[in-house]
N, C-alpha and C positions, 0 to 999 in steps of 0.2 A: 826802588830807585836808590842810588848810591851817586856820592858828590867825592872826591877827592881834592886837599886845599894843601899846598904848603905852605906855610907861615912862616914869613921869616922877618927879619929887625923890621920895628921900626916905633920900639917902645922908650926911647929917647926922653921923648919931651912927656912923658905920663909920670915915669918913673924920677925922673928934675925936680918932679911937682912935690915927693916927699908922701903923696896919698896910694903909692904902688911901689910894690917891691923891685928890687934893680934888677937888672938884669944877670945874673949866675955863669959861673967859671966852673968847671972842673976838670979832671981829665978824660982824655977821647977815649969814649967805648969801645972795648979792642974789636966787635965786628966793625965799625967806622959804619953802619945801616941805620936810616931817620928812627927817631924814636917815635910811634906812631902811636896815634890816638882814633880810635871808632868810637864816636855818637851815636848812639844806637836808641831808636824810638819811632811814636808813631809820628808820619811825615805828614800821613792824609788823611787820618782821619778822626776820632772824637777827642785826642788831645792833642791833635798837631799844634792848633794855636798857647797850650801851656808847656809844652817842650817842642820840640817840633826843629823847626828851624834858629826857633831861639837859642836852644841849648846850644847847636852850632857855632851862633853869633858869638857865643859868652863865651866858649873855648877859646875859640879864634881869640879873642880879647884878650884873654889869660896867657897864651902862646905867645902876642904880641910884645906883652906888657912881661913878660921872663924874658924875650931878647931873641926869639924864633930860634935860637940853639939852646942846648941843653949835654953837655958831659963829652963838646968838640962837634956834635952833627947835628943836623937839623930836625925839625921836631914838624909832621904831618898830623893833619886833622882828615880824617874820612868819616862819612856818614852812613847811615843806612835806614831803611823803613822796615818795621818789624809788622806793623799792618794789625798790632795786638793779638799776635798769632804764635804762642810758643816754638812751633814746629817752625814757622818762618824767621822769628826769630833767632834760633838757636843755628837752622843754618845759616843765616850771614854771618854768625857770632865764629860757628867751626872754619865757613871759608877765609874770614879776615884771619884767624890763628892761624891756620894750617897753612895758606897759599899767600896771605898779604901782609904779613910779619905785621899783626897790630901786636900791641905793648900790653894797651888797656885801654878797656871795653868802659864807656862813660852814660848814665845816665837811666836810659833803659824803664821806662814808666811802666805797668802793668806787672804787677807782681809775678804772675806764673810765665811772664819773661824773663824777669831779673832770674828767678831763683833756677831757670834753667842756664842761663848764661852765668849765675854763679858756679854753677858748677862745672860747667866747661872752662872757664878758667883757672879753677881749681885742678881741674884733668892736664892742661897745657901749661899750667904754672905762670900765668899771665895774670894780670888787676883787673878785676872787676869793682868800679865803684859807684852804687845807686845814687843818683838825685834826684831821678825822676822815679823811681822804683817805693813802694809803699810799705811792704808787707814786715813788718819787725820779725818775722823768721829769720831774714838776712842773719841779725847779731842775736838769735834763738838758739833753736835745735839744726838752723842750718848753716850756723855759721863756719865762715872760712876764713884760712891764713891767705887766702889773696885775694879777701873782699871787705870793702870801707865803705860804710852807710854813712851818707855825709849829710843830707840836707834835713830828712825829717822822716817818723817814720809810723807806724798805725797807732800801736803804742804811746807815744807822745799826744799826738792829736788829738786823740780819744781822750784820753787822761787829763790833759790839761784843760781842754774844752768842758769836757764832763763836771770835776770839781768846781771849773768858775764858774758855769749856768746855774749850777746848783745854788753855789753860795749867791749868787744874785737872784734867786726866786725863783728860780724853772724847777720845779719837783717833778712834774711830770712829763716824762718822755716817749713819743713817737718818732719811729726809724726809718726811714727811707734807704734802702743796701742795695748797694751794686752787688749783683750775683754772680760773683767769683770772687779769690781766694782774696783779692785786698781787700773789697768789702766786707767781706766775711770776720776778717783781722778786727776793721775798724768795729764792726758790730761787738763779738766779745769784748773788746777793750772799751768803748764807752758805755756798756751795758754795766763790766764792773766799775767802771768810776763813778758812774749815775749814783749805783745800789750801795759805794762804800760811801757818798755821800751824803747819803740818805736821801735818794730820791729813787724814782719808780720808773721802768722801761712798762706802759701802758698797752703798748703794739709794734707793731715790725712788720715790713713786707719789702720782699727783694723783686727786683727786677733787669732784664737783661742788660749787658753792654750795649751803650748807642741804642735808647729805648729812647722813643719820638712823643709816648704818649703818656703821660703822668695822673691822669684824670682819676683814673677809680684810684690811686694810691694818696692821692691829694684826697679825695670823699672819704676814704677809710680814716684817714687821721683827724680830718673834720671831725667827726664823728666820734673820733677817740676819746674828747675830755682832755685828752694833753693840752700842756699851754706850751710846750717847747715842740717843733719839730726839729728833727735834726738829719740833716743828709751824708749819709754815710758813703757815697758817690766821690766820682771827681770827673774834671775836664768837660766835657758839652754834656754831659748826663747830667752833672749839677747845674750849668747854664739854663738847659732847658725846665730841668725843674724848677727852678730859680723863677722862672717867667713865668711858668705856670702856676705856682701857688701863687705869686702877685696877681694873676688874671682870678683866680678862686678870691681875694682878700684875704687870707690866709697871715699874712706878714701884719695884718691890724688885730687879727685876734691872738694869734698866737706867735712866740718868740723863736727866731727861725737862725738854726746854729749851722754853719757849712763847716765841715772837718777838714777839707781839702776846697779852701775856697782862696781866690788871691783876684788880683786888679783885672786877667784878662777875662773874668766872668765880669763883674761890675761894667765894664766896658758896653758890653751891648745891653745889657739890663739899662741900664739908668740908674741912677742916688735916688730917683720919687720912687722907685718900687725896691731898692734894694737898702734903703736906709734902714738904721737899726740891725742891719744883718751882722753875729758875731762872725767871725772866725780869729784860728790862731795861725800864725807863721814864724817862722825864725829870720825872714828879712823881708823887710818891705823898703820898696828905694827912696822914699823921703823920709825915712830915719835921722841923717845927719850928713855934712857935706860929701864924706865918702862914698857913701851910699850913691846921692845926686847925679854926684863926677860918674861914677860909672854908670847910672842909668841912664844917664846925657849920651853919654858913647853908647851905647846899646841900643837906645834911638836909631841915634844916626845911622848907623850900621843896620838897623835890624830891616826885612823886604817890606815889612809892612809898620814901621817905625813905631812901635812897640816898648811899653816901658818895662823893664824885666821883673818877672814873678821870683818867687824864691827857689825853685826847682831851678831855674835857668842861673839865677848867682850862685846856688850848690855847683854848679858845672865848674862855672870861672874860678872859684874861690879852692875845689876839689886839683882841679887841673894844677892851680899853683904849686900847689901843696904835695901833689905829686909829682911833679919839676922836681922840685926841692929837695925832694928822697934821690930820685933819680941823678942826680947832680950830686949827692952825697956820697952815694954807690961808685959814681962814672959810667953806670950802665942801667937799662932799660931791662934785663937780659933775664934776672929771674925775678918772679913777680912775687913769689913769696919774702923774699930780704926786702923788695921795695917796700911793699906792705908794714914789716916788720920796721924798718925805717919810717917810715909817715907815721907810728903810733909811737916811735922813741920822740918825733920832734913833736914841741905844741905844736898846733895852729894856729896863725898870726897873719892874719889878712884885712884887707879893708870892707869886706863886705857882713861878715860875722863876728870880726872880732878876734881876739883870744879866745881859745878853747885846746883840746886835744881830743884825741881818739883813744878811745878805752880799749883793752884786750882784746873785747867779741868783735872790734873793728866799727863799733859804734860813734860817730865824730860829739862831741859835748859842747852846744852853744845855748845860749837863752833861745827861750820861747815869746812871743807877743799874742797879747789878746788883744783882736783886734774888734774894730766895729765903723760900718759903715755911716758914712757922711750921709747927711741931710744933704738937701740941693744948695739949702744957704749957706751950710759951714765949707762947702767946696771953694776952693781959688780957680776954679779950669780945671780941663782936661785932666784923667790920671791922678790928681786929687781926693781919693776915694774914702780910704781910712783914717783912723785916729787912734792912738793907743788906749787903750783904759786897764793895759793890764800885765803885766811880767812874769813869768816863770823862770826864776833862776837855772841857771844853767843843771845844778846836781839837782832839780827835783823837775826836769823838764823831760826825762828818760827813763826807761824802766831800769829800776835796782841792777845792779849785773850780775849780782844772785840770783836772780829771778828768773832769767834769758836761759837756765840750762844750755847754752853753748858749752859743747866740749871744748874750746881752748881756755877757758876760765878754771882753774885750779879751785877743788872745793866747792 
């Protein structure tokens, strides 16, 4: 399914406020053709509700709140459903480059979709930039001059989750892997942050995308002696396991870590069965009033009035930021100089913060430890988290020695 939107003024009274950036000038792009934008994810099915339709909303937002132009012409939002299917993905990714003049390609969940639609824009010299995409190859061994990892990515997750369960008492770990390549990422990467922190991966068992049934992988970690399980998953794969180790008891014996875990899993779960649950992210919307304002809009706007996870303000916050280059340029036109522009400017947004983007195209914001509310510490709805924990920005990423990405010198 594909949606087509054009966006234009009416970011007025947001940008008055002083909590969004103004709206931008520069000169007309000599084809004078909209500067287009493809959302690119799954529409319908196990992560539609964490990117999905949201991601759209948040663009839209971000378009609005720039001033619906950008460098004299208008700026279009189109979507598509990738159905978490490489081959389907990659051709909407070829039809929007080749036939429907997209700019840049936004968001894109499922690693062995990103890293093919990285590299078709790499081919057509257009932006690819992951929010919803996982897999730290992006700014690795695959990295590109016209791809920016913005929101979060295996490597982080792993890493920063891994150290902090340790140092709070989880020695022993049990895995739970989504069987494919983002899972796979997340599995290496918290197995060595476990083991450099001195604890012990006990078990491990993967299981397919959109797997309905958790039971023997729930009995095996029972069984394991771990005190931490950890789901190496994301989107309704962690939702459902989520519900299902609650139905085992499993969250009263053992301390239970989500890698890829945010508000719209808590939502059907419940705080009585999901309290105590860690996870880490880089935004959550009741951080500080920036945040709020834009999760208030994001509501309203959203079909199913939705408070936005961190993959969805990666869109909003990415989208600006790539305005921003684009407006600096006066053109949309090669996507390598936009690229290279977005990593000359910080990033300075209301949803992240200050930060920048490193060489490998890697974006650098703090990390949060989070952990889930009791039913009594809640205020209402959406209420879910609490902070107990920071990852500074330069130890929230892997080393960028480390990422062997060819455009890193040395």
């Amino acid at each position: 399914m594909l949606r087509r939107r054009t966006v234009l003024a009416g970011a007025a009274l947001a940008a008055a406020s002083g909590a969004l950036p103004a709206p931008r000038t520069a000169r007309a792009a000599t084809s004078g053709a909209p500067v287009r934008i493809g959302v690119l994810n799954d529409m319908s099915g196990v992560y539609a509700d964490y990117q999905g339709p949201g991601s759209v909303v948040a663009t839209e937002l971000a378009v609005k709140d720039y001033g619906g132009q950008v460098a004299g012409v208008a700026i279009e939002v189109k979507s598509g459903d990738h159905q978490n299917k490489p081959d389907i993905g990659a051709a909407i990714a070829r039809r929007w480059l080749d036939l429907d003049g997209i700019d840049m390609i936004l968001d894109v969940p499922n690693s062995a979709v990103a890293l093919a639609v990285a590299d078709l824009c790499r081919q057509k010299n257009k932006v690819f930039i992951g929010s919803g995409a996982g897999t730290a190859a992006l700014t690795g061994e695959k990295c590109s001059p016209n791809t920016v990892h913005w929101t979060y990515d295996t490597w982080s997750l792993a890493h920063s989750m891994g150290k902090a369960v340790v140092e709070r008492g989880g020695k022993r770990w049990f895995l739970i892997v989504a069987d494919y390549v983002f899972g796979h990422d997340l599995q290496k990467s918290v197995t060595e942050a476990v083991q450099k922190a001195g604890g012990t991966i006990v078990g491990a068992v993967r299981h397919p995308l959109g797997n309905a049934d958790y039971s023997s992988y729930l009995i095996s970690a029972q069984a394991s002696g771990a005190d931490v399980l950890c789901l190496a998953n994301a989107g309704g794969d962690t939702t459902t396991c989520l519900k299902q180790a609650s139905e085992f008891g499993l969250n009263r014996t053992m301390q239970i870590a989500g890698l890829v875990v945010n508000i719209n899993m808590i939502e059907p779960i419940g705080l009585k069965d999901a309290q105590g649950l860690l996870a880490v992210m880089p935004f959550y919307w009741d951080m500080n009033a920036a945040t709020r304002a834009f999760a208030y809009r994001f509501q309203a706007a959203h079909p199913r009035h939705q408070m936005p996870n961190d993959m969805q303000a990666g869109c909003y916050a990415a989208t600006l930021h790539y305005l921003k280059a684009v407006a600096k340029l006066g053109s949309a036109e090669d996507g390598r100089a936009v690229v290279a522009a977005m990593k000359a400017m910080p990033t300075d947004d209301p949803l992240f913060g200050k930060g920048m983007i490193r060489p490998d195209g890697r974006t650098i914001h703090p990390v949060y430890l989070m952990q889930a509310k009791s039913p009594a510490e809640s205020r209402g709805n959406w209420d879910f988290f609490k902070l107990v924990g920071v990852v500074p920005a330069d130890q929230a990423y892997r080393p960028l020695n480390e990422g062997h990405c060819p455009l890193v010198a040395g």
